[in-house]
C-alpha positions as protocol buffer text, in pm:
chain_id: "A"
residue {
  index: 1
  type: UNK
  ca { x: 4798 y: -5711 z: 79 }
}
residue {
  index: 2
  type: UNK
  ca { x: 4801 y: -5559 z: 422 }
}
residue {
  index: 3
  type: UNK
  ca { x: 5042 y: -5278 z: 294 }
}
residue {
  index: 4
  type: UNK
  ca { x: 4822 y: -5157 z: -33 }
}
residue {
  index: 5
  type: UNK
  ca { x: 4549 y: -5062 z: 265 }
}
residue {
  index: 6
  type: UNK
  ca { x: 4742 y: -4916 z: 440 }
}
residue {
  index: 7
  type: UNK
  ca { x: 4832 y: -4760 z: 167 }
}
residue {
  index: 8
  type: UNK
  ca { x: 4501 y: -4658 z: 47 }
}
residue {
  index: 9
  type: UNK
  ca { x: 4367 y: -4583 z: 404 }
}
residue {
  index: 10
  type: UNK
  ca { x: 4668 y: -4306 z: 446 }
}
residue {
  index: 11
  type: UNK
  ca { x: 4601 y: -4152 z: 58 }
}
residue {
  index: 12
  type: UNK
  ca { x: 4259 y: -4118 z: 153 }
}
residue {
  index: 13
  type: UNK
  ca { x: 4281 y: -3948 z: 476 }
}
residue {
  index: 14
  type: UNK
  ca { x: 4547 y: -3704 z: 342 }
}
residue {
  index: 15
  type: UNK
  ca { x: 4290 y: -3602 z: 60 }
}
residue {
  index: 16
  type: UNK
  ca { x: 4055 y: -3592 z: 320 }
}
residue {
  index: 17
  type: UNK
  ca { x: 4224 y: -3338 z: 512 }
}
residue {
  index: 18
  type: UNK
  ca { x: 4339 y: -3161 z: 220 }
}
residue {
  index: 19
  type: UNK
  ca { x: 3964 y: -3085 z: 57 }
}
residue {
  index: 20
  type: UNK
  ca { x: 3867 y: -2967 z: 468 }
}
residue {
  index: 21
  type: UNK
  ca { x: 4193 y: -2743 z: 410 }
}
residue {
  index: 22
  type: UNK
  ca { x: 4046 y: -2645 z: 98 }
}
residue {
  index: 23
  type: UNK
  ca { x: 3706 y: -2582 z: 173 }
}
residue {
  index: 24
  type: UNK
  ca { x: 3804 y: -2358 z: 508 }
}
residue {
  index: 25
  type: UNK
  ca { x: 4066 y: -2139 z: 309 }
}
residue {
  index: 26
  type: UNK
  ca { x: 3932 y: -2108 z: -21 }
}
residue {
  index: 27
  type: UNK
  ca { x: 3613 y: -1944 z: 171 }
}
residue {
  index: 28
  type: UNK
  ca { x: 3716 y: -1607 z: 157 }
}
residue {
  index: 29
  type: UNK
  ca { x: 3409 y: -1513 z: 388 }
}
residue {
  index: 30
  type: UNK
  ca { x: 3493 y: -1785 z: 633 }
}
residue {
  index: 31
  type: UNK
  ca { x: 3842 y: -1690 z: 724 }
}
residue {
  index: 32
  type: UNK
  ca { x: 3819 y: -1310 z: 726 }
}
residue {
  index: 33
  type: UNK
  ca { x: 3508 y: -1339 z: 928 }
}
residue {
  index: 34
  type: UNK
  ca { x: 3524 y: -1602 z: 1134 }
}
residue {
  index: 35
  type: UNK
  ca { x: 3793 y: -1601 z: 1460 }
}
residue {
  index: 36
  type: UNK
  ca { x: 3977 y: -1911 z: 1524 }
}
residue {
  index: 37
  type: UNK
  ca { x: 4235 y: -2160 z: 1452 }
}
residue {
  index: 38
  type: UNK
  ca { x: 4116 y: -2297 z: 1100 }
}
residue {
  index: 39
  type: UNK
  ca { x: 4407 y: -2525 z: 1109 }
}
residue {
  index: 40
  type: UNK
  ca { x: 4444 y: -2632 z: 1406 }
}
residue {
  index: 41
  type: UNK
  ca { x: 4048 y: -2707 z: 1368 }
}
residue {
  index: 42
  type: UNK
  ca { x: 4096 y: -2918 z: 1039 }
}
residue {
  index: 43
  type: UNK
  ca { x: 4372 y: -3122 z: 1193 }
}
residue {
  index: 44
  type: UNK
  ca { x: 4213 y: -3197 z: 1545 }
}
residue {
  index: 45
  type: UNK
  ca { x: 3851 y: -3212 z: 1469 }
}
residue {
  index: 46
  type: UNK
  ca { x: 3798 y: -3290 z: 1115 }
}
residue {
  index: 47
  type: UNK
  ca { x: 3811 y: -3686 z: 1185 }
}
residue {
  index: 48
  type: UNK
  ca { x: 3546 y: -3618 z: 1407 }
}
residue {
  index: 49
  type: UNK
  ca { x: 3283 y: -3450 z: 1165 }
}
residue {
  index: 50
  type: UNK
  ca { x: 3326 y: -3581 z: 857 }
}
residue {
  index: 51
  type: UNK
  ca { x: 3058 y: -3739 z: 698 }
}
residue {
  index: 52
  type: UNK
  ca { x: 3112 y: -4103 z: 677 }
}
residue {
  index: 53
  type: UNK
  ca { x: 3152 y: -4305 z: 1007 }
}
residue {
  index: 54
  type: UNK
  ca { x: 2960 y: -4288 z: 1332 }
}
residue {
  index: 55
  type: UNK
  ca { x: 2910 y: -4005 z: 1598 }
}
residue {
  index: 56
  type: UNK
  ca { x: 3228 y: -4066 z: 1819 }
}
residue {
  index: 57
  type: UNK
  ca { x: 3343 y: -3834 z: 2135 }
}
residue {
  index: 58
  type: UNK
  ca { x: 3627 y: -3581 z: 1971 }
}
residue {
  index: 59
  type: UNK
  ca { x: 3980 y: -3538 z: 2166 }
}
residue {
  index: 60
  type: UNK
  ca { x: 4077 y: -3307 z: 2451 }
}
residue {
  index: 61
  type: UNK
  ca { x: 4285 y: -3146 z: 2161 }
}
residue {
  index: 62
  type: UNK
  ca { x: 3995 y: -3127 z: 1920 }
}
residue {
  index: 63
  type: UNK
  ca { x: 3819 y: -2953 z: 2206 }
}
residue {
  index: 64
  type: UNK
  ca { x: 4060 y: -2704 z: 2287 }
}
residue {
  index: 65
  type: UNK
  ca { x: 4050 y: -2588 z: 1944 }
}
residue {
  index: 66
  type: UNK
  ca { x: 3666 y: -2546 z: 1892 }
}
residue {
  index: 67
  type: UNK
  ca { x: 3660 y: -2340 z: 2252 }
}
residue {
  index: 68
  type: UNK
  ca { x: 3856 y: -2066 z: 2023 }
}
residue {
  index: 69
  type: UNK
  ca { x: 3670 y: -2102 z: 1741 }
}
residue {
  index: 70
  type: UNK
  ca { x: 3361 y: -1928 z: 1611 }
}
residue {
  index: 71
  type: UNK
  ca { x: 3139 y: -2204 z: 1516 }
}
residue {
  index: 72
  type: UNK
  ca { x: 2811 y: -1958 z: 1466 }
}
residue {
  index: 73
  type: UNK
  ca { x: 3014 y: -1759 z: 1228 }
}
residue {
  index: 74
  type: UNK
  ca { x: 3152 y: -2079 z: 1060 }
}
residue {
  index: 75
  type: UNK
  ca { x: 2830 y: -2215 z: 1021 }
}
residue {
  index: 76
  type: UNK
  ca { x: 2655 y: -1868 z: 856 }
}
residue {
  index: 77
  type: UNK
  ca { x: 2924 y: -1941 z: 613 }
}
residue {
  index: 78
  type: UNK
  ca { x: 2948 y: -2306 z: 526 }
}
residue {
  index: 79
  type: UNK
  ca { x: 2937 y: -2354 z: 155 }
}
residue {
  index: 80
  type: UNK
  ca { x: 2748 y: -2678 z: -6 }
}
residue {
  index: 81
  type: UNK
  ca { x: 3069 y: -2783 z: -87 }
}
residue {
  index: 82
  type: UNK
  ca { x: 3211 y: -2791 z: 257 }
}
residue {
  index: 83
  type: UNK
  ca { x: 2840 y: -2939 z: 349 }
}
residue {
  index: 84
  type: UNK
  ca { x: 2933 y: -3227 z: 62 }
}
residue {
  index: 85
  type: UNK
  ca { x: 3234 y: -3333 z: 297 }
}
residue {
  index: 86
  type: UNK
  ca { x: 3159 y: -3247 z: 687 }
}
residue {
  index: 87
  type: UNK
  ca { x: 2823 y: -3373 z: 850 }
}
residue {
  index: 88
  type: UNK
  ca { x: 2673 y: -3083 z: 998 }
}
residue {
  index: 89
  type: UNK
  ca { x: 2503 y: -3303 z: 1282 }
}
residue {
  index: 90
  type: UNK
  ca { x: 2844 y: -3412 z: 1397 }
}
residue {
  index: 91
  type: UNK
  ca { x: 2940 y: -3099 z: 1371 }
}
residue {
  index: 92
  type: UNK
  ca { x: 2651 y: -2934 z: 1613 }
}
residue {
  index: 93
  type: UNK
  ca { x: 2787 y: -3284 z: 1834 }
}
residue {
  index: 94
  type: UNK
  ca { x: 3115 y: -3206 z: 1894 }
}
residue {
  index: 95
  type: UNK
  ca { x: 3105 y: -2826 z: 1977 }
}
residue {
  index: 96
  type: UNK
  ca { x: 2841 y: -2933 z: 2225 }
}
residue {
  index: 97
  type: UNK
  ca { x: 3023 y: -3174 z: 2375 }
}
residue {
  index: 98
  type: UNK
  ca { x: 3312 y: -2934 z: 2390 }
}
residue {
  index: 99
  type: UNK
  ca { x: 3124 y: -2724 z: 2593 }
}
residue {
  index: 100
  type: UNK
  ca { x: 3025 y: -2455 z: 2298 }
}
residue {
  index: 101
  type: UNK
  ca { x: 2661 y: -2581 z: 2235 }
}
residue {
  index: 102
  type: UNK
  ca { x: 2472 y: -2391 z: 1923 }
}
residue {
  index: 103
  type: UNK
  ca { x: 2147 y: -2279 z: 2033 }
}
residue {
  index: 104
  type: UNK
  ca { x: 1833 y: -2514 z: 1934 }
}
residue {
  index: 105
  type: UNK
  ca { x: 1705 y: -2325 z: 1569 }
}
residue {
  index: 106
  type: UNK
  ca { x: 2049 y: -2229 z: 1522 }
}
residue {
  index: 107
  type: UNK
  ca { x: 2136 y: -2280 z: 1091 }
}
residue {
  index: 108
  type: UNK
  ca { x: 2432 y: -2411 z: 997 }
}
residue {
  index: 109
  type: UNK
  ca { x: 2464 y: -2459 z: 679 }
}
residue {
  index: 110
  type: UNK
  ca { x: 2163 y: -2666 z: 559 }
}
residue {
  index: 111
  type: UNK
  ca { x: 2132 y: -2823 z: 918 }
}
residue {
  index: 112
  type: UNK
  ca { x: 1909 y: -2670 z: 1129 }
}
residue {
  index: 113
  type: UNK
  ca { x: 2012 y: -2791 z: 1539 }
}
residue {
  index: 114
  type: UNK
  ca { x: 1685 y: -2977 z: 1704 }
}
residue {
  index: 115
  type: UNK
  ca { x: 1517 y: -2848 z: 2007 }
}
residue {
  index: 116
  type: UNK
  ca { x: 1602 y: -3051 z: 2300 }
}
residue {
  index: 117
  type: UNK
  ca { x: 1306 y: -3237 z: 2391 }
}
């Protein structure tokens, strides 16, 4: 029993990561636009946006990545598909905590980031 979920739980994630893959590089806009490591973002950050599961801290690596990233440019860019799979608010979470905050009123995607209060 304990092998079939493992067995789901590893399918999963690698369709997971695939439809990220797909969203960032089937967005013709997004990656001749946008600077960055799209893979390197997918693989170290993606468990950390997506939309089901809580707001966690994301990894020194995951961090790294978004530093070289443009996450405004990302964001001006974001399809509703992409928005169907990655939760935006995470999203706004981790590059803050990574040091890149988006401004408050920044839009990205659907998600508009709060004013601090």
């Amino acid at each position: 029993m304990a092998n079939i979920t493992k067995t789901s739980y590893i399918i999963c994630t690698t369709l997971f990561y695939a439809n990220i893959f797909l969203i960032f590089t089937t967005t013709p806009l997004v990656s001749a636009q946008c600077q960055g490591d799209f893979q390197g973002l997918i693989q170290n950050c993606a468990q950390y946006v997506r939309i089901p599961g809580p707001k966690v801290n994301p990894s020194q690596e995951c961090c790294n990545v978004i530093r070289g990233v443009d996450i405004p440019c990302i964001c001006q860019h974001l399809t509703q598909k992409a928005e169907s799979f990655v939760s935006l608010e995470k999203a706004a979470f981790v590059s803050a905590f990574c040091g890149k905050p988006l401004a408050p009123g920044t839009k990205c995607g659907s998600y508009t980031v709060p004013s601090m209060v």
